[in-house]
Residue, then its C-alpha position, 0 to 999 in steps of 0.5 A: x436496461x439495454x437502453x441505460x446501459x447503452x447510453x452510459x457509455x458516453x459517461x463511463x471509458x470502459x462497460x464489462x461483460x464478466x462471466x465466471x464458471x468454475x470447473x472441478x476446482x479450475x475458475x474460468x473467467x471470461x470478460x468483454x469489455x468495450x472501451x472509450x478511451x480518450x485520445x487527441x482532440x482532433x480525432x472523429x467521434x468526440x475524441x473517442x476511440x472505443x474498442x473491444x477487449x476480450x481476455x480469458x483467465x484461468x485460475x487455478x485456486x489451488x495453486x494460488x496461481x493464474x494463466x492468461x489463455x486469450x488477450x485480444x482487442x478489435x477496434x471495429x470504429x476506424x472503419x466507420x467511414x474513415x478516411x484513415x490510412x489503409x494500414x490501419x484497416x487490420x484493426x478489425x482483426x483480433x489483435x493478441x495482445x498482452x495489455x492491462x484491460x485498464x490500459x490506454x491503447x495507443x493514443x497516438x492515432x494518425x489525424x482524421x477528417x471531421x464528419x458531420x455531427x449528426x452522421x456520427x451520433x447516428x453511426x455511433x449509436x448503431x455501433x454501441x447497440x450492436x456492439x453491445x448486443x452481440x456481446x451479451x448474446x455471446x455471454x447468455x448463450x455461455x452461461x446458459x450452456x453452462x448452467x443448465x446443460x451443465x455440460x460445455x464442449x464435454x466438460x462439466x461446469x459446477x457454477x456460473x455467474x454473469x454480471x455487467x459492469x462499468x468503469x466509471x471516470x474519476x476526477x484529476x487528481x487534486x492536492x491542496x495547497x498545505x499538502x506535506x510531501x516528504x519521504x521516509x527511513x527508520x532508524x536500524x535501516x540507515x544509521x548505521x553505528x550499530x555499537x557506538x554512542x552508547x548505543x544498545x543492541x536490538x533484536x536486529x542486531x542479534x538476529x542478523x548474526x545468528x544466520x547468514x540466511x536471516x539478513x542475506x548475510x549483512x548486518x545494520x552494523x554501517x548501513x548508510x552511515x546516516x548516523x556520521x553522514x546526517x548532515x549531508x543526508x539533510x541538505x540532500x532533502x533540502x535540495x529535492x524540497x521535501x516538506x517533510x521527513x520521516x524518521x525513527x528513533x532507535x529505542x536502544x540508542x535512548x535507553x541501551x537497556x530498554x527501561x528508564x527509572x524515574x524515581x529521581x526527582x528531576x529529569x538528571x536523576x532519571x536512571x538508563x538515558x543515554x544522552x549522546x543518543x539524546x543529543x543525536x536526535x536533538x541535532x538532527x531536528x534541529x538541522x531538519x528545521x533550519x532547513x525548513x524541513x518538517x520532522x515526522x518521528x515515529x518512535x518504533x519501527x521494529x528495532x526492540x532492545x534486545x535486553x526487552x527480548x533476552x529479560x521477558x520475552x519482548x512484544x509477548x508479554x505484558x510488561x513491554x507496555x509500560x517500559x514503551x510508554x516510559x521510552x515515548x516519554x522521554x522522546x516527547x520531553x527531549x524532542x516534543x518542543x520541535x516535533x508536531x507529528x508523532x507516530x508511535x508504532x510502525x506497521x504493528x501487523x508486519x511486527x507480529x506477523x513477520x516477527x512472530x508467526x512466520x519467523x522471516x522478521x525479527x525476533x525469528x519466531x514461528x507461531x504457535x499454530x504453526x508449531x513454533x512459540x510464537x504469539x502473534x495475536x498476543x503481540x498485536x494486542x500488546x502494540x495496541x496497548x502500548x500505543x494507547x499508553x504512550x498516547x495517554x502520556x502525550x495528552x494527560x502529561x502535557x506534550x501535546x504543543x501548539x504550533x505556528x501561527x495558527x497555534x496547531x497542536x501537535x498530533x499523534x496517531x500511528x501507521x498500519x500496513x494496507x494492502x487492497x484486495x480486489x474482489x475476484x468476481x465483484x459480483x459475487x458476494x462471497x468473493x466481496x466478502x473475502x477481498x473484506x476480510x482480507x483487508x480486515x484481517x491486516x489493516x482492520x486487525x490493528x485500526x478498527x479497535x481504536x476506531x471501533x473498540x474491538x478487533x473486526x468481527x471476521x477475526x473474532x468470528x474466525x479465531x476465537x479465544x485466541x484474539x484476547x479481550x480488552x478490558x473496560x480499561x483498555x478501551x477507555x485508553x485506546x478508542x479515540x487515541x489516534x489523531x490521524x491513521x498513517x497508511x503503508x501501503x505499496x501494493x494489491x491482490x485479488x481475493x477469492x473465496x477458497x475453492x476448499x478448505x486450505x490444507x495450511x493452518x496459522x494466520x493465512x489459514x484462518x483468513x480463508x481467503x485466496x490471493x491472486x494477481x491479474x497477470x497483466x499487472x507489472x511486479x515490483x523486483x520483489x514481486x509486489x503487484x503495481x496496481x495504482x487503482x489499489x491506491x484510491x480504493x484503500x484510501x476510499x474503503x478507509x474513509x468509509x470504514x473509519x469514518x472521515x479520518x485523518x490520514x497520512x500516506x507514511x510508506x509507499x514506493x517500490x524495489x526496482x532491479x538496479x544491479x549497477x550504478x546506471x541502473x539505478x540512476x535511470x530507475x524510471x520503472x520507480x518513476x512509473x510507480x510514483x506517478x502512478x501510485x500518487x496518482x491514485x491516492x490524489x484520485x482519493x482527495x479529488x473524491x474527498x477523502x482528507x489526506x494531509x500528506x504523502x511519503x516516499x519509502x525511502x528517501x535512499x537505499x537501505x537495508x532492507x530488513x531480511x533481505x540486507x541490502x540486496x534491495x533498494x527502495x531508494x530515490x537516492x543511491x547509496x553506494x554501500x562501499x563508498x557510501x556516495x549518495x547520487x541522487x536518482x531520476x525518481x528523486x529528480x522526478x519527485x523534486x519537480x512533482x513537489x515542486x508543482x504540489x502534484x499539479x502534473x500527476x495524470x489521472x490514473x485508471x478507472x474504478x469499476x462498478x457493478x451491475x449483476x444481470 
């Protein structure tokens, strides 16, 4: 074993020695990994600089929360015969240093002299074994102390584990040739005239101007006033080359009531169309495609009539489904003879989730679990219904069109929240097991019943009667009602099981999972985690669990801190995100997994739901004064990447497996 381990170092960048004990409720994790990091070809030893990084962590489970005690790192390699610089002699000492153990270390090492190839494959043989050795005997004489004294340096240890592990290379990214490059918006974030051409209220509307505290105290009522300002929106996704963008169409701009009567005899008679929202829509496309600009229109995006909500109580009842379904019908007979792809729900979890069992999206409402009137499992298996109705409508009712040369159907599918969850300890089986129904318990809650025809067994397992059933009738409509998957995906969490029982009910408790952060990843201005590798992984726990499908990336993208003009032009932080972000889920296609496109979340700055417009998503600043668009260094930077159809992403992180000792 020592052999095989030793050996694959020439094949994996980093090896990982992971011992993890758990003392009176505190999880103590202690890993040792040894690097192989590519630097200049030029440098001794194959191009390889290895090093040791040792990082102590203390998770404190209870308080959802986790302090990194010890980062250092000791590049013992330079002194083999080196003729480097002397200033480089202190790499033998332990280094603090707060870095991801992911990261690169520095690559811009000074030029050595070549040594005789045998020299140092002998030299680097010795070297790995000692290395290696001296690691496992720190970490057996740890876990021994642990486990069977039970006792170390006076404190009491209730568990502990030990695994190996590897970080395992991954291919340049690769993207192909049709790949659709675009970006994305919804309709309430950016249109703006909230109260013209015939345009209905939704339960945005009324919910931002119930509180000041519901929407920071702004209103969709202008926004970025894309609703007078499209054209010139147009020609700026023209101008950065997008393929493709990504829209919504506002439900109550269509039908200001929420409900259509098509008792008439033909498409004039057909009662609550507003057709200045028709011919809105209409002109958009049309420009979108003389621009050579591919229209992705998803039909809801969280902006329900309020008539809907004030009639019968919106997504919690039943009646929602039909009234959806004859909305998508209209959409798909005015628009349906220009527009290939089709989404019909946005993010169902956020909806019922935000919406209905937290109160932070709206309608506002708390769930019931947590004492308030809110059905979130009700509202999630209506969005599925309502779905799998207007899918019905688009195959059975003829809109679903060919297209192009090649006489393409058009296809529809809709997009789910993804979020990945890293095993804590990828060794133990618990842990696994909770980083899974984690991801269950979102993506898996609104994908696998159209995948699989039924809602995952951890959520049945978990909540009981309170997920309902699907008929014999439902399921004949829902399996299979999708063409492609589309992925919202923006960042990653570390998932643990619970060190106890938690003390909070509703959907986070039934979860029983314990989130965490690695406290050397960077944060969003939101304070979402960045982890590019968690791009890769989703794209690959999807493929696998869904069998091969279709996928988009519909969202993905960052806040950044941009308080005025110059920081938002010089937003490179976002640059960084992209690049990297991008970079994981082309490490994906690399590995096999169809991905027919990526979008950028969002092509400009917007309001941003509960937080108004206090953050900004954008690729192009919106100044909400003057409603000047000026595009950023992120949309010059992914203008060049489309160019190059992904040609100069770099290859990001490396994935880790696991060998338990």
């Amino acid at each position: 074993m020592f052999r095989r381990i030793i050996e694959s170092t020439e094949d994996y960048d980093v090896m990982r020695i992971s011992i993890k004990c758990k003392i009176r409720g505190v999880r103590i994790l202690l890993f040792l990994n040894h690097h192989n990091f590519y630097t200049d070809e030029k440098t001794t030893r194959g191009g390889k600089l290895p090093y040791f990084a040792t990082k102590l962590f203390i998770i404190h489970s209870t308080k959802w929360r986790q302090q990194l005690i010890l980062d250092t790192k000791i590049n013992p390699h330079m002194t083999f015969n080196s003729p480097a610089n002397d200033r480089y002699a202190n790499r033998w000492a332990w280094q603090p240093e707060v870095d991801s153990y992911q990261k690169s270390i520095d690559a811009s090492y000074p030029e050595v002299h070549q040594t005789n190839e045998e020299e140092n494959a002998r030299e680097r043989t010795e070297f790995l074994t000692i290395k290696f050795l001296s690691i496992l005997l720190i970490g057996i004489v740890f876990w021994i102390s642990a486990t069977v004294t039970g006792t170390h340096n006076g404190l009491r240890y209730d568990k502990c584990s030990l695994a190996f592990g590897s970080f395992k290379k991954w291919k340049k990214p690769a993207f192909p040739s049709e790949f659709i490059w675009g970006a994305a918006t919804s309709a309430f974030q950016i249109e703006g005239g909230a109260s013209e051409g015939g345009r209905g209220p939704s339960i945005w509307d009324e919910w931002c101007v119930e509180s000041t505290d519901n929407c920071n105290g702004d209103t969709g009522d202008i926004s970025d006033d894309h609703y007078h300002q499209w054209r010139d929106d147009v020609e700026l996704m023209k101008n950065m080359g997008l393929k493709a963008y990504r829209f919504s169409i506002s439900w109550s701009r269509i039908l200001p009531n929420g409900t259509a009567d098509f008792t008439g005899d033909d498409d004039y008679t057909v009662d609550g169309i507003n057709y200045e929202g028709i011919q809105f829509y209409n002109d958009l496309i049309d420009a979108l495609i003389n621009a050579g600009i591919q229209p992705f229109v998803t039909l809801y995006h969280w902006d329900l009539p309020q008539s809907l909500e004030d009639r019968y109580g919106g997504w919690m009842d039943p009646s929602v489904i039909q009234d959806f379904a004859d909305y998508a019908r209209i959409c798909f007979h005015y628009f349906g003879d220009r527009v290939k792809y089709w989404i019909t729900i946005n993010e169902g979890w956020t909806v019922a989730i935000h919406g209905y069992e937290e109160g932070s999206n709206a309608p506002g409402l708390l769930g019931e679990d947590v004492g308030g009137t809110g059905k979130p499992y009700t509202v999630g298996h209506h969005l599925l219904l309502a779905h799998a109705k207007a899918v019905k409508v688009f195959r059975e009712e003829g809109y679903s069109r060919k297209f192009g040369k090649n006489k393409d159907r058009s296809l529809i599918g809709l997009s789910n929240s993804g979020d990945y969850r890293f095993p804590l300890n990828p060794a133990n089986p618990d842990d696994i097991e909770a980083a899974t129904r984690a991801m269950e318990f979102q993506l898996g809650w609104m994908t696998d019943p159209i995948w699989h025809g039924d809602y995952p067994a951890s959520m049945r397992e978990r909540l009981g009667s309170r997920l309902p059933q699907f008929s014999p009738k439902d399921l004949k409509e829902l399996v299979g009602s999708a063409d492609f998957l589309g992925l919202n995906h923006y960042s990653s969490a570390i998932a643990s099981e619970p060190l106890s029982p938690p003390t909070y009910g509703g959907y986070w408790g039934e979860q029983y999972v314990t989130l965490s952060s690695d406290p050397s990843w960077k944060k969003t201005y939101m304070g979402w985690n960045i982890a590019p590798e968690g791009a890769r992984e989703m794209l690959l726990w999807i493929d696998k669990r869904y069998n091969h499908p279709l996928i988009f990336v519909t969202e993905n993208g960052m806040a950044a801190y941009e308080p005025d003009l110059k920081h938002s032009l010089n937003d490179f932080d976002r640059v960084e995100y992209l690049q990297g972000y991008i970079g994981g889920f082309g490490e994906a296609i690399a590995s096999g997994v169809n991905v027919g496109g990526y979008f950028a979340w969002s092509l400009m700055d917007n309001f941003e739901w509960q937080y108004g417009l206090s953050e900004r998503f954008g690729l192009v600043h919106v100044n909400y004064t003057t409603l000047q668009r000026t595009p950023k260094a992120s949309a010059k930077w992914y203008a060049e990447n489309i160019a190059h159809n992904g040609a100069k992403i770099p290859l990001n992180n490396q994935g880790f497996e696991n060998n338990k000792v």
